[in-house]
TORNU-400231 format. One record per residue: x, y, z of N, C-alpha, C, O, CB in turn; residue in three letters. Coordinates in steps of 0.1 Angstrom, whole numbers, plus 5000, padded with zeros to 4 digits. Glycine has a CB too. Example, Ala and Ser with C-alpha at 12.3 -4.5 7.8 and 13.67 -1.06 7.14 Angstrom:
# TORNU-400231
@n_xx = 5132, n_yy = 4943, n_zz = 5078, ca_xx = 5123, ca_yy = 4955, ca_zz = 5078, c_xx = 5132, c_yy = 4967, c_zz = 5078, o_xx = 5142, o_yy = 4967, o_zz = 5085, cb_xx = 5113, cb_yy = 4955, cb_zz = 5090, aa = ALA;
@n_xx = 5128, n_yy = 4978, n_zz = 5071, ca_xx = 5137, ca_yy = 4989, ca_zz = 5071, c_xx = 5129, c_yy = 5000, c_zz = 5079, o_xx = 5134, o_yy = 5011, o_zz = 5080, cb_xx = 5141, cb_yy = 4994, cb_zz = 5057, aa = SER;
//
This chain:
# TORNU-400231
@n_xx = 4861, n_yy = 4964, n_zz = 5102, ca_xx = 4871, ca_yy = 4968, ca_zz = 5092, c_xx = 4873, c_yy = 4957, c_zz = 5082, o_xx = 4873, o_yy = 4945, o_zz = 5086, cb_xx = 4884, cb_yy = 4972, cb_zz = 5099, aa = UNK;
@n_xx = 4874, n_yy = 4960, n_zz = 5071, ca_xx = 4875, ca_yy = 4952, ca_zz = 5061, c_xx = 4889, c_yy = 4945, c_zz = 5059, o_xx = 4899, o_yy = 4952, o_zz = 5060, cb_xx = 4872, cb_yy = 4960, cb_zz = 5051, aa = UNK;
@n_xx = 4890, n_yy = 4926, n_zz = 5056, ca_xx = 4900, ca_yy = 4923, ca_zz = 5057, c_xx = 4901, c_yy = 4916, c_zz = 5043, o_xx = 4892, o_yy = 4912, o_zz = 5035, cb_xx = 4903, cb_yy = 4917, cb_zz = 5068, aa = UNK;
@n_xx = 4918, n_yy = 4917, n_zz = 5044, ca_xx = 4922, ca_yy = 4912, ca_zz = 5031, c_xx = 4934, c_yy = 4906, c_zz = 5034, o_xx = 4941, o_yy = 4907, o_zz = 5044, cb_xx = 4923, cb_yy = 4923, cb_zz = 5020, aa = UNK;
@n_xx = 4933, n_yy = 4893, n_zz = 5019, ca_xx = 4945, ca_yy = 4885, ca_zz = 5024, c_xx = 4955, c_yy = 4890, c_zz = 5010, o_xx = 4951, o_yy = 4896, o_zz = 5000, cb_xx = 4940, cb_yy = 4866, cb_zz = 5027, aa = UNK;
@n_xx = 4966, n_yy = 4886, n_zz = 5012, ca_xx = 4975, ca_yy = 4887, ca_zz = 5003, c_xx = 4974, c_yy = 4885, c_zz = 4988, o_xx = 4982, o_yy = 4890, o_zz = 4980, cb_xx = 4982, cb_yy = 4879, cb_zz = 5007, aa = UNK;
@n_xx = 4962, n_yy = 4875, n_zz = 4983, ca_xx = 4956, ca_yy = 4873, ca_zz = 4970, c_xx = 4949, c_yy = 4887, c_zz = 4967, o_xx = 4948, o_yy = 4893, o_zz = 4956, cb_xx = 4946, cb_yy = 4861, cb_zz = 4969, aa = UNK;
@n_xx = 4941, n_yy = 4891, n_zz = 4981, ca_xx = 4932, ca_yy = 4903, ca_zz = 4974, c_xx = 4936, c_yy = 4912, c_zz = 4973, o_xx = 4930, o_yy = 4921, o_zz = 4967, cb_xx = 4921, cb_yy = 4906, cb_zz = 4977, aa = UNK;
@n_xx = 4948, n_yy = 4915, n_zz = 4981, ca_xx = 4954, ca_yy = 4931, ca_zz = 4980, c_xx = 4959, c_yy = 4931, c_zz = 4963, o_xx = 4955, o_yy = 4939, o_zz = 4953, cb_xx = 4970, cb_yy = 4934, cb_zz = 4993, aa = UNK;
@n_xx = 4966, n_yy = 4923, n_zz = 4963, ca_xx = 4968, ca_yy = 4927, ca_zz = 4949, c_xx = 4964, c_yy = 4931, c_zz = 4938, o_xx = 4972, o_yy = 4935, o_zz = 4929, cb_xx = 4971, cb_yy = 4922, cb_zz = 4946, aa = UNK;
@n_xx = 4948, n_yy = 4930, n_zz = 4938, ca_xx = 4940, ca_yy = 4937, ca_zz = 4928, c_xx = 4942, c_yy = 4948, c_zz = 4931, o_xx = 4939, o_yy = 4957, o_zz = 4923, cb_xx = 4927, cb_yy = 4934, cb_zz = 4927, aa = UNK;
@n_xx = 4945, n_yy = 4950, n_zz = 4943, ca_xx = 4948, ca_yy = 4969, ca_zz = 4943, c_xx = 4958, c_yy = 4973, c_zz = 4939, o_xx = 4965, o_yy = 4978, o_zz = 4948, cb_xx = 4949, cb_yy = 4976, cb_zz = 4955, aa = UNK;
@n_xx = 4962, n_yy = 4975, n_zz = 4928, ca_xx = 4974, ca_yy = 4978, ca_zz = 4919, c_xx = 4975, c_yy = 4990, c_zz = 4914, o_xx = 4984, o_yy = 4992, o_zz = 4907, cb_xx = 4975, cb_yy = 4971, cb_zz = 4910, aa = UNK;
@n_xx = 4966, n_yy = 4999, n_zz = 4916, ca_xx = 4966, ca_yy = 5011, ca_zz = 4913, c_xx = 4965, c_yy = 5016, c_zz = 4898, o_xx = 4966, o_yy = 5028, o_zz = 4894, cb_xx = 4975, cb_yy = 5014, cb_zz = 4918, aa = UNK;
@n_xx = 4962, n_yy = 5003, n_zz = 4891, ca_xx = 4968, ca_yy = 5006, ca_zz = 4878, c_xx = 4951, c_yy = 5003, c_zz = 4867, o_xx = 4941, o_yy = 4996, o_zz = 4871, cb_xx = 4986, cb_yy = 4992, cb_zz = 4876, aa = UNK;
@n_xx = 4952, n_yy = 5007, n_zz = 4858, ca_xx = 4939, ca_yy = 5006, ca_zz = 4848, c_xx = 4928, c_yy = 5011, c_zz = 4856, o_xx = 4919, o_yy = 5003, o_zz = 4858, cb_xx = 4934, cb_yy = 4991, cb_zz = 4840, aa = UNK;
@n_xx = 4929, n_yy = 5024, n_zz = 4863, ca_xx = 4920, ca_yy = 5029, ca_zz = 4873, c_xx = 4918, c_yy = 5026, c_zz = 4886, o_xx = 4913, o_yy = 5034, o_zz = 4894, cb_xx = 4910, cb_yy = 5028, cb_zz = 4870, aa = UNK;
@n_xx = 4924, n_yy = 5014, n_zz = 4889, ca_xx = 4921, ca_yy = 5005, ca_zz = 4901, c_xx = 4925, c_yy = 5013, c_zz = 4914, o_xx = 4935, o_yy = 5020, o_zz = 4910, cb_xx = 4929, cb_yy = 4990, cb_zz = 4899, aa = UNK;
@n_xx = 4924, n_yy = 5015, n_zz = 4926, ca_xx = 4926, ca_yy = 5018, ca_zz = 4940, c_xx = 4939, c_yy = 5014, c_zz = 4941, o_xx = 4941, o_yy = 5003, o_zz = 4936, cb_xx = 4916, cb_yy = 5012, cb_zz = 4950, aa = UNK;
@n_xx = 4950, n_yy = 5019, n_zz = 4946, ca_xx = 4961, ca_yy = 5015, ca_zz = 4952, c_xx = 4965, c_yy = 5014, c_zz = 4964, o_xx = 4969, o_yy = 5023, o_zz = 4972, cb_xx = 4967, cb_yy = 5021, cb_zz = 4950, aa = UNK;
@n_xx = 4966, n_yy = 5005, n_zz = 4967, ca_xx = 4967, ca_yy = 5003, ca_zz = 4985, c_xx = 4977, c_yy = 4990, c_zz = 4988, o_xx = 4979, o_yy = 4979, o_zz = 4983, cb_xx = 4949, cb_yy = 5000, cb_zz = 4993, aa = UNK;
@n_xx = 4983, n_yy = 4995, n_zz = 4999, ca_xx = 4998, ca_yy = 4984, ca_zz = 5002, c_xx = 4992, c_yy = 4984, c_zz = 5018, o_xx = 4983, o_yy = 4990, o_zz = 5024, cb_xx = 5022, cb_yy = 4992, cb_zz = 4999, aa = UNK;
@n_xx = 5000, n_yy = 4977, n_zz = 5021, ca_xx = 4998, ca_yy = 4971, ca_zz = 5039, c_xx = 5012, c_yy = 4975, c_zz = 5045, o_xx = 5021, o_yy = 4978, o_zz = 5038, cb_xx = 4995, cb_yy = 4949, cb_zz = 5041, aa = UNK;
@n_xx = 5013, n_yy = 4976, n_zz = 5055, ca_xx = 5021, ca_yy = 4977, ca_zz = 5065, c_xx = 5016, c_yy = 4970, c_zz = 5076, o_xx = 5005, o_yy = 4971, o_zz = 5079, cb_xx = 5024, cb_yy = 4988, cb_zz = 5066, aa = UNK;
@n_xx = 5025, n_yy = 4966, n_zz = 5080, ca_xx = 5021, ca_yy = 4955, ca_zz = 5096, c_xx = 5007, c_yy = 4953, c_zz = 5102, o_xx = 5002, o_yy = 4955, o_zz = 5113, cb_xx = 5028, cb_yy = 4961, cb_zz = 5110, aa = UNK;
@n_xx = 5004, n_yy = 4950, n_zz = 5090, ca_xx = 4989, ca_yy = 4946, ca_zz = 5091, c_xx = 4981, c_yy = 4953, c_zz = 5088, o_xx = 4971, o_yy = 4947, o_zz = 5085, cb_xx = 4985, cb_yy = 4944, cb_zz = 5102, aa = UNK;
@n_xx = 4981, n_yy = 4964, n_zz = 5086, ca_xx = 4971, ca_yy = 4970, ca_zz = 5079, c_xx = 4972, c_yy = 4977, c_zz = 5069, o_xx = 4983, o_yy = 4980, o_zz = 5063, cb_xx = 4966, cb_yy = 4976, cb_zz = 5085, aa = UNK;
@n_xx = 4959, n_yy = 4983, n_zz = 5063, ca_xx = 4961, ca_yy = 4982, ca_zz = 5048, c_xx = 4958, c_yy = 4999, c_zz = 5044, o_xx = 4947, o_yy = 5004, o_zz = 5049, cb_xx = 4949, cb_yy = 4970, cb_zz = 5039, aa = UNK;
@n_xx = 4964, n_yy = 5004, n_zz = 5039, ca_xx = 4962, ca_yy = 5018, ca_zz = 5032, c_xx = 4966, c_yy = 5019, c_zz = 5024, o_xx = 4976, o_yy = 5015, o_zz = 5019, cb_xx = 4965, cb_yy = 5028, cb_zz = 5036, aa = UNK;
@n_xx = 4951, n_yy = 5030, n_zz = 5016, ca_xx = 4946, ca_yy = 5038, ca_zz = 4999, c_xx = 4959, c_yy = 5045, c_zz = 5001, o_xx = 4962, o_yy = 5053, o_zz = 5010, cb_xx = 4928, cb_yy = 5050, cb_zz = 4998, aa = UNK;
@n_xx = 4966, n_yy = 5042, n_zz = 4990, ca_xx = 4974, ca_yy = 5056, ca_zz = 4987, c_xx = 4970, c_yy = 5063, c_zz = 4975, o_xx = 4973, o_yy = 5074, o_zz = 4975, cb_xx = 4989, cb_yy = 5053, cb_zz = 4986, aa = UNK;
@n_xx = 4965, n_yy = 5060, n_zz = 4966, ca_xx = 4962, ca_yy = 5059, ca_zz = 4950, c_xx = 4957, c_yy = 5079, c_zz = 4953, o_xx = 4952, o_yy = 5084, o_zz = 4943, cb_xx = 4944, cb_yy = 5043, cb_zz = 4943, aa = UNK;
@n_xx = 4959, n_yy = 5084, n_zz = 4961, ca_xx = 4959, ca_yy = 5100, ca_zz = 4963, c_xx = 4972, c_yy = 5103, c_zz = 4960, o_xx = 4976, o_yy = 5114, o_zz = 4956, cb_xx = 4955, cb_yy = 5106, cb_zz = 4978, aa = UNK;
@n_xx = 4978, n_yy = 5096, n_zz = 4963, ca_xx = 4996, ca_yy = 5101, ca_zz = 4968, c_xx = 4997, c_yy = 5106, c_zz = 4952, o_xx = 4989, o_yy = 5101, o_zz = 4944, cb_xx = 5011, cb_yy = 5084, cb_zz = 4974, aa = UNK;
@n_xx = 5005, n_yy = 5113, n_zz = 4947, ca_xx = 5018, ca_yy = 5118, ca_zz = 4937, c_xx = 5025, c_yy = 5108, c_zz = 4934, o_xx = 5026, o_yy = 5103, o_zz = 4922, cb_xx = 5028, cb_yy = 5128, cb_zz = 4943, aa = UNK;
@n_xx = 5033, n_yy = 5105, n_zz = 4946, ca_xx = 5044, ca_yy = 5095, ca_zz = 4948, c_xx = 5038, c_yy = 5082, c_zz = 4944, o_xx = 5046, o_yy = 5073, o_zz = 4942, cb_xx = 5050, cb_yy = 5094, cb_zz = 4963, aa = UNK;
@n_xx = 5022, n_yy = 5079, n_zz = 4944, ca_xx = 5020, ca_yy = 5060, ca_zz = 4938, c_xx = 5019, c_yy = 5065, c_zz = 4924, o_xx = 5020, o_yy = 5055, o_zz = 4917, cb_xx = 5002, cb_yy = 5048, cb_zz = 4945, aa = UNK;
@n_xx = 5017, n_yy = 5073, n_zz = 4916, ca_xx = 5012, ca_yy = 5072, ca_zz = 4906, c_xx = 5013, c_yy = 5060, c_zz = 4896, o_xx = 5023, o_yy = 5055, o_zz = 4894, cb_xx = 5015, cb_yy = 5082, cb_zz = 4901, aa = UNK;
@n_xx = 5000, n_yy = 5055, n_zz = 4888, ca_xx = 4997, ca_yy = 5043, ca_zz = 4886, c_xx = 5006, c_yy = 5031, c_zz = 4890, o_xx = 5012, o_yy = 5025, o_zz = 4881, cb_xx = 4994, cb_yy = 5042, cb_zz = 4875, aa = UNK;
@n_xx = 5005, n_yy = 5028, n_zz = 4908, ca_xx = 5005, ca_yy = 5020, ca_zz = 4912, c_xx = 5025, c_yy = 5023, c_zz = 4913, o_xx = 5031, o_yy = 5015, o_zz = 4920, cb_xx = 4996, cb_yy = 5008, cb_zz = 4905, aa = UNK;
@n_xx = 5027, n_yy = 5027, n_zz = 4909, ca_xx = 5045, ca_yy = 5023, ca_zz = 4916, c_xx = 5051, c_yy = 5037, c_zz = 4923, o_xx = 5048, o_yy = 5049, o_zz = 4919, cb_xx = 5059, cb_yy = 5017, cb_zz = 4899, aa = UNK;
@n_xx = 5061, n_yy = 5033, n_zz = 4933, ca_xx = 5064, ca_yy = 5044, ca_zz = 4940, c_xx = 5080, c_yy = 5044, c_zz = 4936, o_xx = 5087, o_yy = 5035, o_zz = 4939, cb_xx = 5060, cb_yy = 5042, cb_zz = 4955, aa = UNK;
@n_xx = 5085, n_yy = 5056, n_zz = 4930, ca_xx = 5102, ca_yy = 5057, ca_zz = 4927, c_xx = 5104, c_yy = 5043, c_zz = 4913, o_xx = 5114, o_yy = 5041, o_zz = 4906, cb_xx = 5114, cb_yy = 5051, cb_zz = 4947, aa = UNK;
@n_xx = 5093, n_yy = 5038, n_zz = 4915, ca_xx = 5101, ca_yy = 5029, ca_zz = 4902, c_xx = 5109, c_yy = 5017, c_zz = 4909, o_xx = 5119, o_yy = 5010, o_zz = 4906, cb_xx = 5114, cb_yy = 5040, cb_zz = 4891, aa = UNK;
@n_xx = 5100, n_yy = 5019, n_zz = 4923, ca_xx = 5111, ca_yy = 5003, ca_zz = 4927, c_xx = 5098, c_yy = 4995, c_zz = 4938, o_xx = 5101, o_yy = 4984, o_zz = 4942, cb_xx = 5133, cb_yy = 5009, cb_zz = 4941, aa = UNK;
@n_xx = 5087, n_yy = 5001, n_zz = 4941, ca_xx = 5074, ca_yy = 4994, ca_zz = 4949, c_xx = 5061, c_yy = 4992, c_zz = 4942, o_xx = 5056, o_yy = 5003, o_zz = 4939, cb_xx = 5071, cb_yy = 5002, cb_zz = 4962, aa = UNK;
@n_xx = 5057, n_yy = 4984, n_zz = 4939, ca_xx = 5042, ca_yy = 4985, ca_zz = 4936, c_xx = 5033, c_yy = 4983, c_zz = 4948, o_xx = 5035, o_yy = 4977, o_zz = 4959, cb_xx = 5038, cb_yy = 4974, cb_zz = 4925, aa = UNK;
@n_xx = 5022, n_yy = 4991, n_zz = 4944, ca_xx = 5005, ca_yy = 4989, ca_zz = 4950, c_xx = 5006, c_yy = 4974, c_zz = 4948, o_xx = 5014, o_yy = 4966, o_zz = 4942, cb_xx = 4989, cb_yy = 4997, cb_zz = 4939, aa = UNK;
@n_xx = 4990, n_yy = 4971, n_zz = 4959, ca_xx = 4988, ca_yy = 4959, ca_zz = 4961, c_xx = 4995, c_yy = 4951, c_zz = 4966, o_xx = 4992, o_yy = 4939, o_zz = 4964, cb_xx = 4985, cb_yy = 4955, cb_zz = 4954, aa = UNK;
@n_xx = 5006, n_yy = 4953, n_zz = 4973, ca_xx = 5014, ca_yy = 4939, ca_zz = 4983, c_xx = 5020, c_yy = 4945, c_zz = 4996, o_xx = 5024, o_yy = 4957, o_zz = 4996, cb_xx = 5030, cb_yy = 4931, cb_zz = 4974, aa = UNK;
@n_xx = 5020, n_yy = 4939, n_zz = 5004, ca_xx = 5027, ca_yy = 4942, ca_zz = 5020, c_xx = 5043, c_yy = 4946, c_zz = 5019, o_xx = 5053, o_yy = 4940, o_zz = 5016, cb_xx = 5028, cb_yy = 4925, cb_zz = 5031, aa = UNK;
@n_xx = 5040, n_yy = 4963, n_zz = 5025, ca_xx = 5054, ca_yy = 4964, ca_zz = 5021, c_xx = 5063, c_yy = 4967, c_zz = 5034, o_xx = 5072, o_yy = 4975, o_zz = 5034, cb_xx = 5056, cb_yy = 4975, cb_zz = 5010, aa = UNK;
@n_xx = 5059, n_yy = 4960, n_zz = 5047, ca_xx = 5067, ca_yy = 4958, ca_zz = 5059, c_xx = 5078, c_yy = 4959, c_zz = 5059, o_xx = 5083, o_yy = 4969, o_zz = 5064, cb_xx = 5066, cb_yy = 4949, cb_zz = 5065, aa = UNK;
@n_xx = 5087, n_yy = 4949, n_zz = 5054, ca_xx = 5099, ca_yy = 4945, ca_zz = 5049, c_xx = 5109, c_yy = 4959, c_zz = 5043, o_xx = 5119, o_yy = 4964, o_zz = 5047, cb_xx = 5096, cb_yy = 4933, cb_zz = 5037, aa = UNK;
@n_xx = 5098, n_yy = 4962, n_zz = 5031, ca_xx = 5106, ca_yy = 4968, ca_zz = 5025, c_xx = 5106, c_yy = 4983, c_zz = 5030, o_xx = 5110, o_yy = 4992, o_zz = 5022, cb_xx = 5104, cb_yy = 4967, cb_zz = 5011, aa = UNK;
@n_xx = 5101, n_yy = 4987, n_zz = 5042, ca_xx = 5098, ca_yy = 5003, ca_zz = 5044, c_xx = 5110, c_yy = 5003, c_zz = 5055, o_xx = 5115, o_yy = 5014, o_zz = 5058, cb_xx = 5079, cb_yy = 5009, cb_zz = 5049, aa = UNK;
@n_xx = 5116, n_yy = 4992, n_zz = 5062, ca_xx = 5128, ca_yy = 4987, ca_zz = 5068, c_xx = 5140, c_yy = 5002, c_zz = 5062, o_xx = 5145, o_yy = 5012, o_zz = 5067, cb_xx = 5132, cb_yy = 4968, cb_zz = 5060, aa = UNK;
@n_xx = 5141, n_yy = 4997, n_zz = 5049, ca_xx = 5151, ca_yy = 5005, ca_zz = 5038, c_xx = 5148, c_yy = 5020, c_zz = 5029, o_xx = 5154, o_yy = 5025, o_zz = 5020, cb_xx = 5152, cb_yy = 4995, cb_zz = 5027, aa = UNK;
@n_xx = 5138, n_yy = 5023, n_zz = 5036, ca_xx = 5133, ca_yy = 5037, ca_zz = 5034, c_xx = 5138, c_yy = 5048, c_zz = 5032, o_xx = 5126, o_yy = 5052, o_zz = 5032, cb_xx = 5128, cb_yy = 5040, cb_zz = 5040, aa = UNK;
@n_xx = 5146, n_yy = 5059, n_zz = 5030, ca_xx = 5149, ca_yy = 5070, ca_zz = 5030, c_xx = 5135, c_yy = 5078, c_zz = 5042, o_xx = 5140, o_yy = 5089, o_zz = 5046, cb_xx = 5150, cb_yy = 5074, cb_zz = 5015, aa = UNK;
@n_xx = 5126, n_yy = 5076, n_zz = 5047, ca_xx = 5117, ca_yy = 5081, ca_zz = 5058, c_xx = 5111, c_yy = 5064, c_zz = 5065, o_xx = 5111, o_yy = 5053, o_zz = 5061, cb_xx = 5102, cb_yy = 5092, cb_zz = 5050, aa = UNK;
@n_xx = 5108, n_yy = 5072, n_zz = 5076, ca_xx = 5099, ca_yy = 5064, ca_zz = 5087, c_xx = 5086, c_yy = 5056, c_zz = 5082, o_xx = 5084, o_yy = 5057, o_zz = 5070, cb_xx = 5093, cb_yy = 5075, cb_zz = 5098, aa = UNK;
@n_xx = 5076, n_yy = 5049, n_zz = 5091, ca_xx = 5065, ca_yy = 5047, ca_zz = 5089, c_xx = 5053, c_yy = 5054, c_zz = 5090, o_xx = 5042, o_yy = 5051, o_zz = 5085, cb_xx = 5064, cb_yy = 5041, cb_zz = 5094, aa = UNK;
@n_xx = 5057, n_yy = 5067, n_zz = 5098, ca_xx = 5052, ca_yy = 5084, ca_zz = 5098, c_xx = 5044, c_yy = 5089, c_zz = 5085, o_xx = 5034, o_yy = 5096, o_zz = 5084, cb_xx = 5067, cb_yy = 5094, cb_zz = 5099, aa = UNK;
@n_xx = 5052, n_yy = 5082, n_zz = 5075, ca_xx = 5048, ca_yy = 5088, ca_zz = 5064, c_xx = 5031, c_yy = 5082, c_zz = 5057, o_xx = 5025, o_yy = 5085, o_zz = 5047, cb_xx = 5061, cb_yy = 5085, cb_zz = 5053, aa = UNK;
@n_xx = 5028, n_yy = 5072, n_zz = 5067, ca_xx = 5019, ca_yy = 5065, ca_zz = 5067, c_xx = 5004, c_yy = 5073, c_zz = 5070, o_xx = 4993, o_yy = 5074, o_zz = 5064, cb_xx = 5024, cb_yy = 5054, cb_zz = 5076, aa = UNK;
@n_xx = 5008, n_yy = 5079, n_zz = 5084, ca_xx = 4997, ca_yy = 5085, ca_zz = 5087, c_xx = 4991, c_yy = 5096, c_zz = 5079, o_xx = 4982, o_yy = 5102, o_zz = 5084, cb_xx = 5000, cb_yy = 5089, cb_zz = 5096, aa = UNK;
@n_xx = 4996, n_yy = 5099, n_zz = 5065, ca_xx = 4990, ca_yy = 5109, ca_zz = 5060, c_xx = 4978, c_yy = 5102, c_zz = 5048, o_xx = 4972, o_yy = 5108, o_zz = 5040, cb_xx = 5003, cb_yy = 5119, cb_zz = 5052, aa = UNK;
@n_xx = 4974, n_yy = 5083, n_zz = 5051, ca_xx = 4962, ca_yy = 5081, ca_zz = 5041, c_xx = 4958, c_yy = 5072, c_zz = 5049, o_xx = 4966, o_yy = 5067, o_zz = 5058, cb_xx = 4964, cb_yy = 5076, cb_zz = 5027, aa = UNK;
@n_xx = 4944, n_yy = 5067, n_zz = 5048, ca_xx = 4933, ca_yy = 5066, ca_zz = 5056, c_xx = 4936, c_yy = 5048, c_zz = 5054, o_xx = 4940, o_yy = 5042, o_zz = 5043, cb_xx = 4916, cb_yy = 5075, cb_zz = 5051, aa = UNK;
@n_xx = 4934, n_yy = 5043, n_zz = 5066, ca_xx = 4932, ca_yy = 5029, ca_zz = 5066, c_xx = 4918, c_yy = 5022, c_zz = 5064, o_xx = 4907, o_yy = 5023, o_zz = 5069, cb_xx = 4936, cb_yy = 5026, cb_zz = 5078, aa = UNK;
@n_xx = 4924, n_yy = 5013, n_zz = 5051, ca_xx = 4911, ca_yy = 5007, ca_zz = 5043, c_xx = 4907, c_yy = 4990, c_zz = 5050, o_xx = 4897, o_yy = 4983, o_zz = 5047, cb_xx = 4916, cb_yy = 5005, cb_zz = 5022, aa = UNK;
@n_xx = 4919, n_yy = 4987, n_zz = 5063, ca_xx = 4916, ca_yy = 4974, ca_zz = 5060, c_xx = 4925, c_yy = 4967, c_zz = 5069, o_xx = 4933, o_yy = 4975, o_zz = 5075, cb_xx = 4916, cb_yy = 4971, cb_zz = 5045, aa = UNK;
@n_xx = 4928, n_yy = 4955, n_zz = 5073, ca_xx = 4938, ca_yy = 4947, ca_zz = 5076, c_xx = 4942, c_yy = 4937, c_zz = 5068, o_xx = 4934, o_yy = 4930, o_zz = 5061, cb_xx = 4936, cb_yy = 4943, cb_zz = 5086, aa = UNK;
@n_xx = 4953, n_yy = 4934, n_zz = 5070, ca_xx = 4958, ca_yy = 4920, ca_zz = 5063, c_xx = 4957, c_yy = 4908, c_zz = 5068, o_xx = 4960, o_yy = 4910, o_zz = 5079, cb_xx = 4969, cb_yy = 4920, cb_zz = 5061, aa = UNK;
@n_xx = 4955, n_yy = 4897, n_zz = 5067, ca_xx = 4947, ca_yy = 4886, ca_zz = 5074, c_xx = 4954, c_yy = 4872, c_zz = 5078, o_xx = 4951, o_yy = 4864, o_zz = 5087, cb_xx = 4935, cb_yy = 4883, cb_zz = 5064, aa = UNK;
@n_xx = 4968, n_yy = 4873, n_zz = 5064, ca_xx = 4975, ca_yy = 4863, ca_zz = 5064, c_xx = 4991, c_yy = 4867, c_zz = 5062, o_xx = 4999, o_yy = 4858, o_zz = 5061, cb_xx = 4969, cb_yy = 4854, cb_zz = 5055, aa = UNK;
//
């Protein structure tokens, strides 16, 4: 599985075509399918490309919501 550290996720921004993908406790998933990332931000308050552990804490849903896109990867650091 492919790893990534915190510098390289962030090219995944979802944004000027780019793949969108955030991490969660370590690992890393494409959302750039979702509705909800469209170019790279979710609700207007998360971007693609960074670890959003912390912030899925404060969620209106679970980590559940995770299992619906495919894991690209882990996070390394």
């Amino acid at each position: 599985m492919r790893k990534f550290t915190r510098e390289e996720l962030k090219k995944y921004d979802g944004k000027n075509g780019r793949p969108a993908y955030i991490a969660y406790k370590g690992k890393v998933y494409d959302v750039s399918d979702s509705h909800l990332w469209h170019n790279g931000e979710h609700w207007g308050e998360h971007s693609a490309g960074q670890d959003l552990t912390e912030d899925l804490k404060f969620a209106p849903h679970g980590e559940e919501v995770l299992d619906r896109f495919p894991i690209v990867g882990e996070l390394t650091d």
